[in-house]
Backbone bond lengths (Angstrom), bond angles and torsions (degrees), N, CA, C in turn:
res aa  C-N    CA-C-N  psi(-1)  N-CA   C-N-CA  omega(-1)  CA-C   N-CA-C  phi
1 X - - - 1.445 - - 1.532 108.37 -
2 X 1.220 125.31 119.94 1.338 134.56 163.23 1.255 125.89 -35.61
3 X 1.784 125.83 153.05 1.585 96.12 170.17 1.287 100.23 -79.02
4 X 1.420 102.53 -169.41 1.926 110.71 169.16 1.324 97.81 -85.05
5 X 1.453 118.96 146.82 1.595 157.73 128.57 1.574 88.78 13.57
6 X 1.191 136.99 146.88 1.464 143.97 -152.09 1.594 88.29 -163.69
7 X 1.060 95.81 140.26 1.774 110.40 -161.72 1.776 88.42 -71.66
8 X 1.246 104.61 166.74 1.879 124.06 179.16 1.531 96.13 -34.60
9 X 1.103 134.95 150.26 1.502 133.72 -171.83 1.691 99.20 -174.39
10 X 1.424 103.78 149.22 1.537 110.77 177.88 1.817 106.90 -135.74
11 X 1.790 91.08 110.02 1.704 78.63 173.58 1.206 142.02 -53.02
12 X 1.297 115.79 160.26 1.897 112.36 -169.31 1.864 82.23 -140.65
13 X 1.115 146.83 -98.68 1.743 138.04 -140.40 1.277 106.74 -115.26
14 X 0.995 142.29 129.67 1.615 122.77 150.07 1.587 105.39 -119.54
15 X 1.550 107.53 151.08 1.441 116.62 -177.13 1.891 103.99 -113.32
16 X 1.017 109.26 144.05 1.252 108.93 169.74 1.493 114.99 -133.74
17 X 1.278 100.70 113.68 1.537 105.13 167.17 1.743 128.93 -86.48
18 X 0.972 108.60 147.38 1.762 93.52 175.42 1.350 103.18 -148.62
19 X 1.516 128.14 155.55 1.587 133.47 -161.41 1.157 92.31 -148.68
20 X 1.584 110.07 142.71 1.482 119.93 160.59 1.181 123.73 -157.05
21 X 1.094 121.34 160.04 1.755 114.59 -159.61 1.604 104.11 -141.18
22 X 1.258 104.04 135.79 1.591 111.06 -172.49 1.395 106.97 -120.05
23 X 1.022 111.47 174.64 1.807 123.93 170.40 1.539 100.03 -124.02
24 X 1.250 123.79 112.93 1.552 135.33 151.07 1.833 119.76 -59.90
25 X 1.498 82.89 141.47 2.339 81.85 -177.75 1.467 78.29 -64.11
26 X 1.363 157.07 -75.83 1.222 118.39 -137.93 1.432 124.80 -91.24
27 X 1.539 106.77 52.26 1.864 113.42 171.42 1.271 118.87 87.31
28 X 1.396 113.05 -14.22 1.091 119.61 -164.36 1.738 115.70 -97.13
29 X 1.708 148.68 -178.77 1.044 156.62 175.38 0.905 106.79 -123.18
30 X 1.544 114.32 131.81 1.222 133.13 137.61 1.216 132.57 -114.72
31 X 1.812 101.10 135.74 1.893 98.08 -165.50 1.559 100.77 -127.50
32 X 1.023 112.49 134.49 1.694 103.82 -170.21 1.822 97.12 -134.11
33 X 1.173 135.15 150.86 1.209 176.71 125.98 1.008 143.36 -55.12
34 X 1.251 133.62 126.74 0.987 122.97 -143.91 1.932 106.23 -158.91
35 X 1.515 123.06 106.97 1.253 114.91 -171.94 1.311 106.76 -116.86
36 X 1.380 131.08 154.44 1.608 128.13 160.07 1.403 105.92 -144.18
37 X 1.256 127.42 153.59 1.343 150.37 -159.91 1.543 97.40 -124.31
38 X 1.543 140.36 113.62 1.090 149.92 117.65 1.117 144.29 -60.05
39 X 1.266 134.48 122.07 1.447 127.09 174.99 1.259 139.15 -118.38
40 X 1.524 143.75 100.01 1.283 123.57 -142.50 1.518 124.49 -79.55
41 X 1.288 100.50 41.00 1.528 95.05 -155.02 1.798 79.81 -155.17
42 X 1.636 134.23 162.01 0.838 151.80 134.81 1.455 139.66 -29.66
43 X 1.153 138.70 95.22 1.513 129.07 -154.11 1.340 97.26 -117.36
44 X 1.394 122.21 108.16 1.307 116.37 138.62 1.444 145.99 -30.60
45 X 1.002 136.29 91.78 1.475 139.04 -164.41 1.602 117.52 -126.62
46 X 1.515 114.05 134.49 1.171 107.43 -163.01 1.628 117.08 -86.65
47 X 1.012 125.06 12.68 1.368 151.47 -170.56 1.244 122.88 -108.74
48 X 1.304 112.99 -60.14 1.591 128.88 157.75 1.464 124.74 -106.97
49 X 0.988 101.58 28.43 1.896 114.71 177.81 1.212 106.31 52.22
50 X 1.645 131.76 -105.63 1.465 140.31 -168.90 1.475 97.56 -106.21
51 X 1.561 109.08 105.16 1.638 111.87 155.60 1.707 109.37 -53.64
52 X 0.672 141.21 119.36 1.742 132.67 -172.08 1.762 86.22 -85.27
53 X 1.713 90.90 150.84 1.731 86.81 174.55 1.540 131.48 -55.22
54 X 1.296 130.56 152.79 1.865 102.20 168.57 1.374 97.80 90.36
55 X 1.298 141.14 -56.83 1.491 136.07 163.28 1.671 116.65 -45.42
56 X 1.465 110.26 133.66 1.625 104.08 -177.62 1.804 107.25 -71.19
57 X 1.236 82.02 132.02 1.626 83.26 149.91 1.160 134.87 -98.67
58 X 1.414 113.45 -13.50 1.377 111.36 140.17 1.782 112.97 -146.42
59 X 1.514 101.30 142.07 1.241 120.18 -175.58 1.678 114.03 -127.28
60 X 1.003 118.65 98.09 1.565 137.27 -152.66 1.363 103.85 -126.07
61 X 1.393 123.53 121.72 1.456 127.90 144.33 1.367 137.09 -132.65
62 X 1.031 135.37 148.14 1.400 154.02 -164.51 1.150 129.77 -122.59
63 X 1.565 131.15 126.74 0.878 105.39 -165.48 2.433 92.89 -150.93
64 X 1.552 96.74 112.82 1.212 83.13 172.43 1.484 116.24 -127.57
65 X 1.196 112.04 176.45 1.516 126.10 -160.69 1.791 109.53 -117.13
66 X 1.035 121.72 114.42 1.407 143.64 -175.81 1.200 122.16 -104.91
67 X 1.716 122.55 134.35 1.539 119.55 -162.57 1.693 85.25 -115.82
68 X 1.302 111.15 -175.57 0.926 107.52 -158.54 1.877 124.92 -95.24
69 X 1.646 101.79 29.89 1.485 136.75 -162.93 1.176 75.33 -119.83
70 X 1.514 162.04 -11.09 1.479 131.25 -147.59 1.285 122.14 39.44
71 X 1.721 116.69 47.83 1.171 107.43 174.36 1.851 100.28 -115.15
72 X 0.920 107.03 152.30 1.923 130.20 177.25 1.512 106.41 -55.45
73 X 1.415 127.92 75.00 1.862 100.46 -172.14 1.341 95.45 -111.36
74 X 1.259 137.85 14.12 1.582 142.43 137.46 1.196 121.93 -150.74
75 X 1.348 110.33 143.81 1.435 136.06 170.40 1.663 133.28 -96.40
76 X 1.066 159.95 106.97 1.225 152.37 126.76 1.501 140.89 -72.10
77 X 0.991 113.12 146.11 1.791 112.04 -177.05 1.170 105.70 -155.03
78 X 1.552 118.09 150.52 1.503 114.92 171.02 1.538 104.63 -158.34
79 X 1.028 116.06 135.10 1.517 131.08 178.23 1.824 115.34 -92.91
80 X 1.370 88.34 108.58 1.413 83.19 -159.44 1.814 100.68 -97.93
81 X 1.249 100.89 -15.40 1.589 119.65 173.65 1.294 110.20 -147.83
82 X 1.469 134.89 124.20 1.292 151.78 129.60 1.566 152.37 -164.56
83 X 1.433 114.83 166.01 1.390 107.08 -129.12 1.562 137.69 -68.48
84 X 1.719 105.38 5.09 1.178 145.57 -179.08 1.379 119.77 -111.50
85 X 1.056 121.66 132.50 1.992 124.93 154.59 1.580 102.87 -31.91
86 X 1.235 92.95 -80.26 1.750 97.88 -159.60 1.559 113.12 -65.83
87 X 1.696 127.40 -6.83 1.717 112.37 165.13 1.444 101.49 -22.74
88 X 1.117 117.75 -91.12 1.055 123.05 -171.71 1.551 141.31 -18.91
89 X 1.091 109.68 -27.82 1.584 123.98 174.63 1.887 108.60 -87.60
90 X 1.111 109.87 -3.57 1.859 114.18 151.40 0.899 123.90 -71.58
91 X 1.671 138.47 -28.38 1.475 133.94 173.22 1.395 118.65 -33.56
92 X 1.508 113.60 -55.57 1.718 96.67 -166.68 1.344 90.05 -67.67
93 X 1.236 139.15 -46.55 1.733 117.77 -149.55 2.036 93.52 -52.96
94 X 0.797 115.44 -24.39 1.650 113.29 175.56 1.391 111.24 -47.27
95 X 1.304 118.19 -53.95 1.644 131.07 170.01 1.506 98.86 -31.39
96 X 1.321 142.99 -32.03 1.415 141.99 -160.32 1.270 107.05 -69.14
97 X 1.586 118.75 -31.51 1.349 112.73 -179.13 1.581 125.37 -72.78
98 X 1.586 102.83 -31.83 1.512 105.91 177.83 1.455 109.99 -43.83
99 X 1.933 97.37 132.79 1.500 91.58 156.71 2.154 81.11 103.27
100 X 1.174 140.35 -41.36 1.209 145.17 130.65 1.175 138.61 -11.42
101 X 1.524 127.98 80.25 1.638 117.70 -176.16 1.500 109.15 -78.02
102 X 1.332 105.02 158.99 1.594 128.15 -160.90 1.881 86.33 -103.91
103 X 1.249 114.61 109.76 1.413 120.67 170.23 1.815 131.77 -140.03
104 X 1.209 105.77 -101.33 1.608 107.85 169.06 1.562 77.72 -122.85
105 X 1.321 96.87 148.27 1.391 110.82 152.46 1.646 89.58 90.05
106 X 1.193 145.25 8.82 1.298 148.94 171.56 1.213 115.14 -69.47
107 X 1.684 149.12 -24.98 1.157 128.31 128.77 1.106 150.74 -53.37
108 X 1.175 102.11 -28.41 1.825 116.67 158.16 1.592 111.56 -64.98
109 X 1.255 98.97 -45.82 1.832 84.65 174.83 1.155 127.45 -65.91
110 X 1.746 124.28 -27.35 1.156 137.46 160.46 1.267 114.44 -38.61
111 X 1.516 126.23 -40.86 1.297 142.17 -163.01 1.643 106.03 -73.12
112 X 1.246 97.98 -55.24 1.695 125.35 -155.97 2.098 91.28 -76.57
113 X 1.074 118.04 -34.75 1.307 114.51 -143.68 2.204 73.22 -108.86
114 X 0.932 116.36 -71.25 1.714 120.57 -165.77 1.132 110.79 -124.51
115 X 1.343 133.06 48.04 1.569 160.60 130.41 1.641 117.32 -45.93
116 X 1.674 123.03 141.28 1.272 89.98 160.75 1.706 111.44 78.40
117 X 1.487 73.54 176.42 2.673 84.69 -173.95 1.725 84.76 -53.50
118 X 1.730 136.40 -37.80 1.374 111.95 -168.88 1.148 137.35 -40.10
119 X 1.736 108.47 -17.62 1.474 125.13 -166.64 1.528 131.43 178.05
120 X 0.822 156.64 -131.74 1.455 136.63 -161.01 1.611 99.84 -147.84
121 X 1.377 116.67 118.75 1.794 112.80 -179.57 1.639 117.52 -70.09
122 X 1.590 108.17 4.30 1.296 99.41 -168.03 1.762 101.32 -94.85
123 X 1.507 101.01 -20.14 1.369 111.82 -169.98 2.070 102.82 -98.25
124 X 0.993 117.22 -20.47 1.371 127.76 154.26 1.887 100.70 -49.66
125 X 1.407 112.60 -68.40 0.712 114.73 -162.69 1.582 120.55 -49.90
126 X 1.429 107.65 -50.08 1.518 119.89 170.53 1.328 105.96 -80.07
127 X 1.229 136.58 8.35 1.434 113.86 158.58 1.498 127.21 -99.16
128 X 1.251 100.90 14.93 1.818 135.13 179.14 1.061 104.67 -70.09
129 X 1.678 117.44 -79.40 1.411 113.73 176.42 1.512 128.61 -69.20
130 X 1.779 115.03 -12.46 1.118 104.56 175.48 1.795 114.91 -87.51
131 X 1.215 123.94 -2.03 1.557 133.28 160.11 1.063 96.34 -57.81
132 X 1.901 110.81 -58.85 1.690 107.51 -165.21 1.452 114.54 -24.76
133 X 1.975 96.88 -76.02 1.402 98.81 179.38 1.393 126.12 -99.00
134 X 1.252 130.04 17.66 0.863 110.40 131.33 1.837 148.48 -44.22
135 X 1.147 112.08 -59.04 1.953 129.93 136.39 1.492 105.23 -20.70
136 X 1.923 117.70 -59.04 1.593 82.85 -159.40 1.763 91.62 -104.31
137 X 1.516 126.73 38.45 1.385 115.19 -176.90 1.555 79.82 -108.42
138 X 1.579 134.75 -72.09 1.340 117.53 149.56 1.394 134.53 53.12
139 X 1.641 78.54 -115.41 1.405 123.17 170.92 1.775 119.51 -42.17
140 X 1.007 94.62 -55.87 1.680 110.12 157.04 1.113 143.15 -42.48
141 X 1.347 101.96 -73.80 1.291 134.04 168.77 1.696 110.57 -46.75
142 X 1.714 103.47 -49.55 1.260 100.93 179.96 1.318 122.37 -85.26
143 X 0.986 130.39 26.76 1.642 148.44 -169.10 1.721 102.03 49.17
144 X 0.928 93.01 58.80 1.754 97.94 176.89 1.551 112.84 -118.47
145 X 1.480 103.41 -23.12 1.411 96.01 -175.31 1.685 134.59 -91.09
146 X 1.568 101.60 44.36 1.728 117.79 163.79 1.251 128.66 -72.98
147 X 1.769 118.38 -12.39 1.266 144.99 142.81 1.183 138.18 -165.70
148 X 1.549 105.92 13.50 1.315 137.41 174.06 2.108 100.88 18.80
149 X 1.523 94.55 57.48 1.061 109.12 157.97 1.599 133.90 -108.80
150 X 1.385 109.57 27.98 1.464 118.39 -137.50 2.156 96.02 -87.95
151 X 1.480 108.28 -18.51 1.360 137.10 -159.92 1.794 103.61 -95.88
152 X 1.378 101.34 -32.07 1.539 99.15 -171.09 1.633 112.47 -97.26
153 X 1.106 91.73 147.40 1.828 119.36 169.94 1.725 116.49 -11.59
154 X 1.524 94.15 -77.65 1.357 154.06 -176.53 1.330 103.33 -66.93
155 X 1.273 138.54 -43.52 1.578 164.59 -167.27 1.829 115.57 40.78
156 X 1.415 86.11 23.35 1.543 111.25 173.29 1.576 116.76 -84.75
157 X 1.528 118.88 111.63 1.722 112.29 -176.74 0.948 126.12 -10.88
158 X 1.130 121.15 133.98 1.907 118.93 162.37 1.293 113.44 -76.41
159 X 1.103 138.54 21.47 1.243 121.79 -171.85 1.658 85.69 -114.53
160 X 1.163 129.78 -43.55 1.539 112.74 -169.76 1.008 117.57 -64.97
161 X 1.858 118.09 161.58 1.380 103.88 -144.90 1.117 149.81 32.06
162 X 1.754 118.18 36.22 1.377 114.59 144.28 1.370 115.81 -127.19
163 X 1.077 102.86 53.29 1.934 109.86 160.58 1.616 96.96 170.72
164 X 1.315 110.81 177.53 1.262 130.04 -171.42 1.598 104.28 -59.70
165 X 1.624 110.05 -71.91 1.325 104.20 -174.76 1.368 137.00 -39.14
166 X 1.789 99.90 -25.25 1.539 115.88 -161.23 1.743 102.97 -103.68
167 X 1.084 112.10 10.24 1.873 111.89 -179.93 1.475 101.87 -64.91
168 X 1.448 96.88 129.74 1.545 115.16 176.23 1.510 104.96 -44.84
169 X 1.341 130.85 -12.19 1.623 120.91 -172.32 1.403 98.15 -109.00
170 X 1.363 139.58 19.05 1.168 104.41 -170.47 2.113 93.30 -130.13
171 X 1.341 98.46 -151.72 1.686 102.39 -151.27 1.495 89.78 -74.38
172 X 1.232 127.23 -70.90 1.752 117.15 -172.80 1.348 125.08 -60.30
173 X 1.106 129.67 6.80 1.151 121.36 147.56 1.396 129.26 -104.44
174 X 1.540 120.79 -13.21 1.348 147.84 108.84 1.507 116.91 13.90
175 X 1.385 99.80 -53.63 1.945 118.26 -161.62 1.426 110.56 -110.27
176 X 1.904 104.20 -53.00 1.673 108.33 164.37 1.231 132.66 -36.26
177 X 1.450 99.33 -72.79 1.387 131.83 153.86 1.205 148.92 -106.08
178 X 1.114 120.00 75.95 1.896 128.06 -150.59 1.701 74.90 -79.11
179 X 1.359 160.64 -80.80 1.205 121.60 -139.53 1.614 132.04 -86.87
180 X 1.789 92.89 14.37 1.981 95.83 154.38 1.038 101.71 -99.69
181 X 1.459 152.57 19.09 1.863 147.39 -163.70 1.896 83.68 -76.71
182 X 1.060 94.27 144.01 1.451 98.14 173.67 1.877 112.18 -138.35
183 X 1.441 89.85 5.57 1.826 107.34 168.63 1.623 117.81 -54.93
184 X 1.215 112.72 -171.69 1.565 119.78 163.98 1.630 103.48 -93.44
């Protein structure tokens, strides 16, 4: 279903993210990312003079490699557009993550480890959703994902209770898992 009709409006940025996840011949994952920054309008910039509209202002990709622990054992990135000279001189601090598993608490480590002057928020940003799936391509892939509870405490899914569909009281978890249902 569409949204509704949005009163007269004139674009100003759009961001586009995109994620994808591969399988390597040697067992391994690769998930790479991919962000760009549009603007419909002309940006003055003191670096690159006139962003012309429609040109990225930033064009960022990433690309890391996952064993089958969800751990980081390579990294790539490349700035193919952005709005400063020096973006560019943040890449190696990226190298910091290798060697890093993607788990709970994986945005916070993002923060703690390449947060801040450590590193660039646009590439924080896209490395959010590519943990996401990275974790559940993984998880999958490695025949783990029947409740890919194998990591927790509790050893109860992670997915329940975090969104509407997945509340321990309601019908699919009900069916998944009738003995976490915690409904009437």
């Amino acid at each position: 279903m569409p949204l509704p009709t949005p009163v007269k409006r004139n674009p100003i940025q759009t961001r586009e993210i995109t994620v994808s996840a591969f399988r390597r011949e040697d067992n391994n994952w690769d998930i790479e990312g991919h962000l760009i920054d549009l603007a419909a309008y002309d940006i003055p910039n003191g670096y690159r003079g006139i962003i012309p509209a429609g040109t990225p202002i930033h064009d960022m990709k990433i690309r890391i490699t996952l064993n089958s622990k969800v751990e980081i054992i390579d990294i790539q990135l490349d700035m193919d557009a952005h709005p400063y000279e020096v973006c560019p001189g943040v890449i190696p601090s990226f190298k910091k993550l290798k060697g890093e598993k993607i788990e709970r608490g994986w945005n916070r480590k993002l923060t703690e480890i390449v947060g801040g002057v450590n590193g660039c928020v646009h590439v924080v940003d896209l490395l959010r959703p590519v943990g996401t799936i990275g974790f559940k391509t993984v998880k999958r892939e490695a025949g783990q994902d029947s409740t890919l509870k194998e990591d927790r405490k509790d050893k109860s899914p992670y997915q329940i209770n975090t969104c509407h569909a997945l509340s321990s009281a309601g019908p699919i978890v009900k069916s998944r898992w009738p003995d976490l249902y915690t409904g009437d």
